[in-house]
C-alpha positions, -999 to +999 in steps of 0.1 A: +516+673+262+533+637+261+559+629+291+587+603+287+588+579+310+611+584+342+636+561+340+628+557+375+593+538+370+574+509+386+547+491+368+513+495+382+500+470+406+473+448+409+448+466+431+422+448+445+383+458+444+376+474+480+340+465+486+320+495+490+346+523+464+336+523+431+358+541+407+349+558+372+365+583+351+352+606+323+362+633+303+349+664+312+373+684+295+392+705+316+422+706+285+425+704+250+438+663+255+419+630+246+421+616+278+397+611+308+402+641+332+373+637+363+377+609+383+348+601+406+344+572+436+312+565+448+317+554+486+290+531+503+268+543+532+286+543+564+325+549+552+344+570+576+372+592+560+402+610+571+430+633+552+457+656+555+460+688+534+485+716+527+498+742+546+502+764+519+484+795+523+472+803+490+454+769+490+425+761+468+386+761+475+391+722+474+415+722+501+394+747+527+360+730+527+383+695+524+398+703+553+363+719+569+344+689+562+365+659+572+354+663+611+325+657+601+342+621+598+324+603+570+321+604+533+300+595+501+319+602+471+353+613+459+352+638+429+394+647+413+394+672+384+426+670+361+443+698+342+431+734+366+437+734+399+411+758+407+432+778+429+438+809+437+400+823+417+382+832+446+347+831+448+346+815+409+367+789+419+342+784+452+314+781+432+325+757+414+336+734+439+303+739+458+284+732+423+299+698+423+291+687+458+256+700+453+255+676+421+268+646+435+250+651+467+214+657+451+219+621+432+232+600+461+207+615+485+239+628+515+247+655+527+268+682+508+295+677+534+303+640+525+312+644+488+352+654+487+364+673+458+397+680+448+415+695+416+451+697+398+467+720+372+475+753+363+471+776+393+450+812+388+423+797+359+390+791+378+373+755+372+346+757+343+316+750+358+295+744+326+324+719+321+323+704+357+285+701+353+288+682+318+314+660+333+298+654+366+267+646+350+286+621+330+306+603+357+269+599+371+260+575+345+291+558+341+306+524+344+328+512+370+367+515+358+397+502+372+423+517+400+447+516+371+427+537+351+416+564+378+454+569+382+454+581+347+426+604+351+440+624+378+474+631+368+494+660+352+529+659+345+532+623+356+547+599+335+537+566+348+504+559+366+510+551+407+493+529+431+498+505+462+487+481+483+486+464+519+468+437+538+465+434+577+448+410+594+419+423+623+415+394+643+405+366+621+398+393+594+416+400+566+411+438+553+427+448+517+439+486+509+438+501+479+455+535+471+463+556+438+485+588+438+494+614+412+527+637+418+557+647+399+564+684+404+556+711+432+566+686+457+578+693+492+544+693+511+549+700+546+519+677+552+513+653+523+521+655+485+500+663+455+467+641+454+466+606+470+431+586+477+434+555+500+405+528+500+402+500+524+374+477+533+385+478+568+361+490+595+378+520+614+366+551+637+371+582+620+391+598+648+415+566+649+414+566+606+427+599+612+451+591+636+470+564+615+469+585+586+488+614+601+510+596+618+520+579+589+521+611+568+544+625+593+568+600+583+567+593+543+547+622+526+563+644+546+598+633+543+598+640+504+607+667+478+612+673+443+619+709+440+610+723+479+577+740+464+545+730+490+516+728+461+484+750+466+463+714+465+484+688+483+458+665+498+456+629+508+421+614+518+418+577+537+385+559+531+372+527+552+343+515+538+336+493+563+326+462+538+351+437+555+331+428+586+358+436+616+349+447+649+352+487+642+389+496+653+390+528+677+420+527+693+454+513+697+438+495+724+413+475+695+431+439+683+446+441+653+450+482+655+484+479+651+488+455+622+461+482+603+484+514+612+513+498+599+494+484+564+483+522+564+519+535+569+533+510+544+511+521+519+518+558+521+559+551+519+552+535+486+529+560+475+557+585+486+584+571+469+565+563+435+563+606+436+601+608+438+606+582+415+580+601+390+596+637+400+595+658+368+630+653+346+643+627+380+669+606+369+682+592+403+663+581+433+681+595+467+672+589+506+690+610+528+701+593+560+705+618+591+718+602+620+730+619+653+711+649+661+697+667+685+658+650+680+643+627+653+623+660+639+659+681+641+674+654+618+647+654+594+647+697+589+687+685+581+674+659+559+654+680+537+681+708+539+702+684+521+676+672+496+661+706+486+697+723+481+702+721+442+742+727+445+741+689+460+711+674+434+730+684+403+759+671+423+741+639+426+728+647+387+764+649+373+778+617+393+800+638+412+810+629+449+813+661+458+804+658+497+815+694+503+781+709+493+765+682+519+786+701+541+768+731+533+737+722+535+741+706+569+750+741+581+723+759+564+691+738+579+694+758+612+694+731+631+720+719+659+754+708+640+789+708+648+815+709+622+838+687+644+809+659+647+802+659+614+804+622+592+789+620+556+791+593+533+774+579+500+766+543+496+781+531+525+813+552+518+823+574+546+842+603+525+848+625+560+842+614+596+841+637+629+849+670+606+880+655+587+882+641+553+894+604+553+931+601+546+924+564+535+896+578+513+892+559+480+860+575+459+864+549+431+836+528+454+813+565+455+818+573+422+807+534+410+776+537+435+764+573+422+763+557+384+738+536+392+696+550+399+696+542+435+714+567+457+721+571+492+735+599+515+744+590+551+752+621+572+760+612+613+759+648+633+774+630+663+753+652+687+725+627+700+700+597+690+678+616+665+677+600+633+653+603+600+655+594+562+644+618+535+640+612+497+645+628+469+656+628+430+689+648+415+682+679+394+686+677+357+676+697+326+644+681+322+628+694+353+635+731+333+620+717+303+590+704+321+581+732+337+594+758+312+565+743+287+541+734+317+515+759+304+523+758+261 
């Protein structure tokens, strides 16, 4: 099925090469579509590796030995399946997972352990493993393709293909990152969002990789929603090949640590809004801005109160400045909030401030700012110093048709 274009689209970068990640992308199959559908990376000797994966607890087979594996710290290939997400099949689906990383494994000579796998699609259809094989077997042979063209190969529902990058300097060397993301429905991860590969040619302990990666996951992947649905597959995987030459970073305490944590945390935001923007009918991009409560993590569960409640998203879908349903969903999240306190504004607008609408308040400047794609809530609790920013996209009748036809 053909997608039109969100409205809401950025054009794909240009990705660098990262020495030691090779990209390629065949067609195994998986759907009736003439498009590639298995990516697979090929990661130099000696690449550490970190990730983050779903909470959900009808995950996939993907997900458990991803998440099993990745102590182990390092990592030799990357295999994405488009179009089934292999979850919820049981031992089938297992199989078929472990099939591939025997594959892979056998013909770069590693251990099973170190080739990542994850898959996308329709949940409850186990992965075809005659197909896998065929398409495995394939990507084995075939030629290097570009970042642009990976983020193709693993998508879905997306309409436009996603990537970023960052540079940071380690000393006197520069290290390039190179990332690719797919996600437009079935996000509100908890952890992460749909799939997301990072590449760098950095050097970087696995245990600090991971630490940069969750850190920064804390505070973009999992400030985001679409619909408030935490996918069976979410996963995002950070891979440092190495190839640049720094002195290894370990710590916060290694020079240059905290010019790589903040190219790794930059990366991820764009990554994260590129999902929203994408999100599946999205015709408006909205951050929620929750200032004054209790702790930062308080303001955030407000945040995403806000952005999950569809009363305020086909609020935000119709143009209409109606901040009473902000209101609501302030006093929904369970969190710290007193009506009394309570600002909200949009665009810059304060509507009400400290529990009272405005007298003075003109919405002609609200109702100008909500025409336009870019939207802003500002909500102040007036109850301490924690603050946090959450982004989403309004609610409109293409998110029904999407996902109405998702399986046709």
């Amino acid at each position: 099925m053909a997608y039109t274009v969100s409205p809401l689209a950025s054009p794909f970068p240009v990705l660098p090469d990262i020495a030691g990640a090779t990209p390629h992308a065949v067609r195994a199959g998986y759907k009736d579509w003439g498009r590639c559908d298995l990516t697979y990376v090929t990661l130099d000797e000696g690449t550490t590796v970190a990730g983050v994966f779903t909470r959900n607890l009808c995950c996939s087979s993907e997900v458990e030995l991803g998440r099993a594996n990745i102590t182990q710290g390092h990592a030799r290939a990357l295999v994405v399946n488009a179009g089934n997400s292999n979850a919820f099949t049981g031992y089938r689906g297992r199989e078929a997972v472990e099939q591939i990383m025997d594959q892979v494994a056998a013909h770069l000579g590693c251990a099973r352990e170190q080739v990542f796998v994850s898959s996308t699609g329709v949940i409850g259809v186990p992965l075809p493993k005659d197909k896998a094989r065929e398409g495995v077997a394939k990507a084995l042979l075939a030629e290097p393709c570009s970042w642009k063209e990976a983020a193709n190969t693993i998508a879905t529902t997306d309409t436009f293909a996603k990537g970023a990058t960052a540079t940071a300097m380690i000393g006197d060397t520069k290290v390039t990152i190179s990332a690719i993301i797919k996600g437009s429905g079935m996000i509100a991860p908890d952890m992460a969002t749909m799939l997301g590969y990072i590449f760098t040619d950095a050097a970087v302990e696995p245990a600090f990789l991971q630490q940069c990666l969750s850190a920064a996951n804390e505070r973009t992947f999992s400030c985001i929603t679409v619909d408030s649905d935490t996918s069976t597959s979410d996963t995002v995987l950070a891979f440092a090949t190495g190839k640049a030459g720094n002195t290894p970073l370990a710590s916060f305490e290694s020079a240059g640590a905290d010019a790589f944590a903040a190219a790794i945390h930059d990366v991820c935001l764009q990554l994260s809004h590129l999902v929203v923007r994408d999100g599946e009918g999205a015709q408006k991009f909205i951050a929620v801005s929750v200032t004054g409560a209790v702790s930062d993590e308080s303001a955030r569960k407000v945040g995403m109160a806000i952005a999950n409640s569809p009363l305020v998203k086909t609020a935000i879908a119709g143009e209409d400045a109606n901040w009473g349903r902000v209101v609501m969903a302030v006093g929904k999240a369970g969190e710290p909030a007193d009506r009394d306190r309570l600002s909200i504004g949009f665009g810059g607008t304060w509507a009400a401030r400290e529990g009272l609408p405005l007298a003075d308040y003109d919405e002609a400047p609200v109702a100008a700012h909500l025409k336009g794609q870019d939207i802003s809530i500002e909500v102040d609790l007036g109850l301490g110093d924690g603050a946090a920013t959450v982004w989403t996209c309004d609610l409109t009748h293409g998110y029904i048709s999407i996902n109405a036809d998702y399986r046709s």
